[in-house]
C-alpha positions as CSV (number, residue, x, y, z in Angstrom):
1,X,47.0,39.9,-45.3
2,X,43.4,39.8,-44.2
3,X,41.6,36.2,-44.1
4,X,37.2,36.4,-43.4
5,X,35.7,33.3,-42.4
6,X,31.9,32.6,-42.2
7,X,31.6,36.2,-40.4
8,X,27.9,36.9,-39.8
9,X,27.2,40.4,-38.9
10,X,23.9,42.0,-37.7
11,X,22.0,44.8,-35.5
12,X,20.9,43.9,-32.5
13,X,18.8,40.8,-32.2
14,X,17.9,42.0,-36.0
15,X,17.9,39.9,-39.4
16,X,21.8,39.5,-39.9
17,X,23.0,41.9,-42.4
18,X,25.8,39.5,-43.5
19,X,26.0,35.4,-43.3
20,X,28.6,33.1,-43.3
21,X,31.3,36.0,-45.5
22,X,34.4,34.3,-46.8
23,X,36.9,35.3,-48.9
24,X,40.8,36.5,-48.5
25,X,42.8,39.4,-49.7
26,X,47.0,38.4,-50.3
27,X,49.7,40.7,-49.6
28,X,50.0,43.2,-52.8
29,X,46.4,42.2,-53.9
30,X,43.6,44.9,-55.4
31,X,40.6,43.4,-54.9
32,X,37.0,44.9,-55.4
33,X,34.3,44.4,-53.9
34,X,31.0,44.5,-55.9
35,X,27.2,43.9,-54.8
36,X,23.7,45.1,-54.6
37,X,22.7,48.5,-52.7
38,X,23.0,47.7,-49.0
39,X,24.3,44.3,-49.1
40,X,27.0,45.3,-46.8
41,X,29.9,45.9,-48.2
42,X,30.8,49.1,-46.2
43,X,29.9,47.1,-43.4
44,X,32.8,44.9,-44.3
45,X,35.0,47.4,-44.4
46,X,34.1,49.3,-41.2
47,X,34.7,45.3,-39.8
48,X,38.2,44.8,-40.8
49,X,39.1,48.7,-40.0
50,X,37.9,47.5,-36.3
51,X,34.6,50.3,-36.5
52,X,32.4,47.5,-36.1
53,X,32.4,43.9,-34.7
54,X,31.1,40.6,-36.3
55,X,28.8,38.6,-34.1
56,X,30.4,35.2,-35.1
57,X,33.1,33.8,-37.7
58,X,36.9,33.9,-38.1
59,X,38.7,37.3,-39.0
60,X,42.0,38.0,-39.6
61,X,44.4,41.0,-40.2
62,X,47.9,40.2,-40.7
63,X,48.7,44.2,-40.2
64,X,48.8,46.5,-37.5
65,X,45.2,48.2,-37.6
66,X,47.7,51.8,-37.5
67,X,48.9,50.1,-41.2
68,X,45.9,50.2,-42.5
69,X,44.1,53.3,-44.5
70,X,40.4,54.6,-45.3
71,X,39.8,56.5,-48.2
72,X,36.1,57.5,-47.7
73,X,33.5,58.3,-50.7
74,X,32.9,62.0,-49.2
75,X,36.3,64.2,-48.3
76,X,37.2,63.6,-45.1
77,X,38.8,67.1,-44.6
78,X,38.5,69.6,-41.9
79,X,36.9,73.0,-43.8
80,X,39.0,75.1,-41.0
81,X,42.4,73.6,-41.8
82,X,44.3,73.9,-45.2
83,X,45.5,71.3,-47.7
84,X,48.7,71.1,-45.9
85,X,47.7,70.6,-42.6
86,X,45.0,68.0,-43.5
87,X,47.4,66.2,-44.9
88,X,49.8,66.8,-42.1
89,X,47.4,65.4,-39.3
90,X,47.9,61.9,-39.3
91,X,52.1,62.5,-39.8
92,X,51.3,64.8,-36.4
93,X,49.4,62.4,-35.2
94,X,52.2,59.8,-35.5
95,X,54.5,61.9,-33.3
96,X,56.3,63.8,-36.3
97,X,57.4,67.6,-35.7
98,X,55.2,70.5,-37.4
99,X,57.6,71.4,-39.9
100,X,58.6,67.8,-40.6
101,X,54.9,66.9,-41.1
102,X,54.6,70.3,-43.3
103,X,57.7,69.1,-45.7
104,X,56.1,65.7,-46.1
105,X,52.3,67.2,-46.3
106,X,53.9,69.4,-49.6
107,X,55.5,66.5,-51.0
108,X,52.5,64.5,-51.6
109,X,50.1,67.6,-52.3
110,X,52.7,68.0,-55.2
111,X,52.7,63.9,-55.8
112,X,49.2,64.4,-56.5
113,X,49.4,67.5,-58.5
114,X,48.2,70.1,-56.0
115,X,51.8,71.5,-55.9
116,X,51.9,75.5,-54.8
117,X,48.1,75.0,-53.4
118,X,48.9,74.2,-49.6
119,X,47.8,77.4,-48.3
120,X,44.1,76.9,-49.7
121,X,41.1,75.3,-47.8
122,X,38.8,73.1,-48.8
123,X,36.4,75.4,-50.0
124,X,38.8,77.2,-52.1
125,X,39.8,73.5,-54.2
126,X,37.1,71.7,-56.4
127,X,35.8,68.2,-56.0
128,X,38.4,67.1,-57.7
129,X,41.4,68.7,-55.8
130,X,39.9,68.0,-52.5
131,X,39.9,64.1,-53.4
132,X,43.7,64.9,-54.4
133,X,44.2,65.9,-51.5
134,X,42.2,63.1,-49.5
135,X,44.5,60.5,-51.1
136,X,47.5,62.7,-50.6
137,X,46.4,62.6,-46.8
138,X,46.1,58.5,-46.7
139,X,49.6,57.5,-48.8
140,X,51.2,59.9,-46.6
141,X,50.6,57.8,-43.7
142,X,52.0,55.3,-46.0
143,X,49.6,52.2,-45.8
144,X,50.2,48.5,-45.9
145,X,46.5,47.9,-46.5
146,X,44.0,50.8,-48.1
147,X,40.5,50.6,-47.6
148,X,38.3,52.3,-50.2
149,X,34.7,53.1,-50.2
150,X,33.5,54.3,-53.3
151,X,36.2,56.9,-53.1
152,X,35.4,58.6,-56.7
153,X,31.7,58.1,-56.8
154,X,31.2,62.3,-56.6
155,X,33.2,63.1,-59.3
156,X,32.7,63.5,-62.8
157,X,34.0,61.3,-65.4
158,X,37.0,62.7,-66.5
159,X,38.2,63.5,-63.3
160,X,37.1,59.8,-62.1
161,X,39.4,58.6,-64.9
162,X,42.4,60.4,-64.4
163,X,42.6,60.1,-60.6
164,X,41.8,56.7,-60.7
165,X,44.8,56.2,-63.3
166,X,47.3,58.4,-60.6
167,X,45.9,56.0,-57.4
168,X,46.3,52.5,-59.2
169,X,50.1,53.9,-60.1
170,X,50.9,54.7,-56.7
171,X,49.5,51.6,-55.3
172,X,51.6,49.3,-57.4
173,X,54.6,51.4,-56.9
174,X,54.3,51.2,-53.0
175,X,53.1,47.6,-53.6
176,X,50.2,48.5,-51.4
177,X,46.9,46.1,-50.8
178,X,43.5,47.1,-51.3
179,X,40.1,46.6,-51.0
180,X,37.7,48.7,-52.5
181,X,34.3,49.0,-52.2
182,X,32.6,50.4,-55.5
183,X,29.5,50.0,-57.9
184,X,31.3,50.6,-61.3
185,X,31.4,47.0,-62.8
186,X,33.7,48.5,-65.6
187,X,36.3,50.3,-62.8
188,X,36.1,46.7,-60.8
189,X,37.0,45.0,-64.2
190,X,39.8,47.1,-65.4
191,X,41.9,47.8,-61.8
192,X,41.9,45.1,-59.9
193,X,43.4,41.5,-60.1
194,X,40.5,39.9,-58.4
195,X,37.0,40.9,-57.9
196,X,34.5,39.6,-54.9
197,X,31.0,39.7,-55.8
198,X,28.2,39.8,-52.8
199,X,24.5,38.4,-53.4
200,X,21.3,40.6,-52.2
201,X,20.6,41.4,-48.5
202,X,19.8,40.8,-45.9
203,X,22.3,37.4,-45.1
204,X,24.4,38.6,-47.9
205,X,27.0,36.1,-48.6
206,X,29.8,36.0,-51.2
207,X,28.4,35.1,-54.4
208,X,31.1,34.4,-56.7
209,X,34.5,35.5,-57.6
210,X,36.4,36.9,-60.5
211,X,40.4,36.9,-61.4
212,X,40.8,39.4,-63.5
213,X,43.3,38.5,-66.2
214,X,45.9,41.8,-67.0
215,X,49.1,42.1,-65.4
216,X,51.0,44.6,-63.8
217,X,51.8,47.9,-64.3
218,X,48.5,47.9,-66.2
219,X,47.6,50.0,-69.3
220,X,44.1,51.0,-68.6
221,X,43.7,52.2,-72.0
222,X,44.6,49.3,-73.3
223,X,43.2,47.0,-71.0
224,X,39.7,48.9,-71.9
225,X,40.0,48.1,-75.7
226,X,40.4,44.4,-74.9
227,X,38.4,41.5,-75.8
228,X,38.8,39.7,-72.2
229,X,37.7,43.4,-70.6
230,X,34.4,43.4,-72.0
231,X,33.7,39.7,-71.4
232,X,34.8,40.1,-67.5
233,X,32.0,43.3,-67.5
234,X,29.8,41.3,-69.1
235,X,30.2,38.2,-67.0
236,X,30.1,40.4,-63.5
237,X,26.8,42.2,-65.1
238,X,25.1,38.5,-65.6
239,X,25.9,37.3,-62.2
240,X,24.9,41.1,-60.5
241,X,21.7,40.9,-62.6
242,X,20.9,37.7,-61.0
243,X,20.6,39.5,-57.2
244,X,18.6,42.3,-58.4
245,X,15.2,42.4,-58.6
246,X,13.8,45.0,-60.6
247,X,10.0,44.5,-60.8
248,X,8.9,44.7,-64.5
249,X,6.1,47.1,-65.5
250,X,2.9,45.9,-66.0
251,X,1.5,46.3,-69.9
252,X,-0.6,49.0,-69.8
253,X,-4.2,48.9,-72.8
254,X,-3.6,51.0,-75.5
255,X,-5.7,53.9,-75.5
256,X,-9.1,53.6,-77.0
257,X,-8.3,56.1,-80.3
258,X,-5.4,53.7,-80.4
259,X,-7.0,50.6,-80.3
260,X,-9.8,51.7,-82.9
């Protein structure tokens, strides 16, 4: 579904921010992608979602760009409109009628376990109910391809988990292909199938890949408890640690009551 050949990206006349990217995501493929801090890998996405344009390679989207999804990391929800008609705009959007769009809108508000909680706004839902409701308004539009940029970074750990369990079980129901952005090495190991790891900026490249080796419909609780889980975190830590440089502290003298 979406094919990147040697795509270098920059600013202006700057530094490139990316160099000679490769890699390829197949139809009803999860893949991650994992780097450094500001190695690019929202760039990447804004590039295949057509917000920004490569200076030179070969890129390919075997989708219409109006099949294609963007789950943010911050809600994209307007604070004036409630959860129903955020979730209806893209359906209105697409031509469909205000109560058609308002039937549908309810339907995935429920899918997502915000049933009876149309009529609120966005500052009436928690963190966690307004990223309910974010996803709710992207599957609605029904996706071929989702784009996700650190979409659960904000929230807290329980509510991380369980969302992320809902999401991966409507993606493989709808058979949907994604590629996510995140910096969780342990969320890249256990819910995708292949995982696309960038080296340090600036001419970031792809560094390695990593098939992750659990089928589908996938446990996450069991995948969690496995012995090939915490190898795959452990091998994606080792090749990250390679592209980060973290200066080490200098050994400071003991004080002189110390020393004596």
């Amino acid at each position: 579904m979406l094919d990147i050949s040697k795509l270098t990206f920059g600013y202006g006349s700057a530094e490139p921010v990316l160099e000679n990217v490769s890699f390829g995501v197949e139809r009803g493929e999860f893949v991650c992608l994992i780097g450094p801090s500001g190695c690019g890998k929202s760039t990447l996405l804004r590039i295949v979602m057509g917000l920004a344009q490569a200076r030179s390679g070969i890129f390919k989207l075997d989708v219409d760009r109006r099949d294609v999804g963007f789950l943010f990391q911050s809600n994209a929800l307007l604070p004036w409109r409630t959860a129903r008609e955020n979730v209806a705009l893209g359906l209105r959007a697409r031509g469909a009628t205000r109560q058609a769009a308002g039937v549908e809108a309810d339907h995935w508000l429920e899918s997502v376990g915000l049933a009876g909680l149309g009529e609120r706004y966005p500052r009436e839902l928690s963190g966690g109910q307004c990223k309910r409701v974010s996803i709710a308004q992207v599957l609605a539009l029904k996706p071929q391809l989702l784009l996700m940029d650190e979409p659960f970074a904000s929230l807290d750990a329980i509510v991380r988990r369980y969302i992320t369990e809902d999401l991966l079980a409507w993606v493989e129901s709808a058979q949907t292909t994604v590629l996510m952005v995140t910096h969780d090495l342990e969320e890249a190991a256990s819910i995708s199938d292949r995982v696309v790891m960038m080296s340090n900026g600036p001419r970031a490249r792809v560094k390695a890949t990593f098939d992750v080796p659990f089928g589908r419909p996938r446990d996450l609780e069991h995948v969690r408890e496995s012995r090939g889980y915490a190898s795959l975190v452990a091998r994606l830590w080792g090749a990250l640690s390679e592209e980060i440089h973290v200066p080490r502290r200098s050994a400071q003298p003991a004080p002189a009551a110390l020393a004596a």
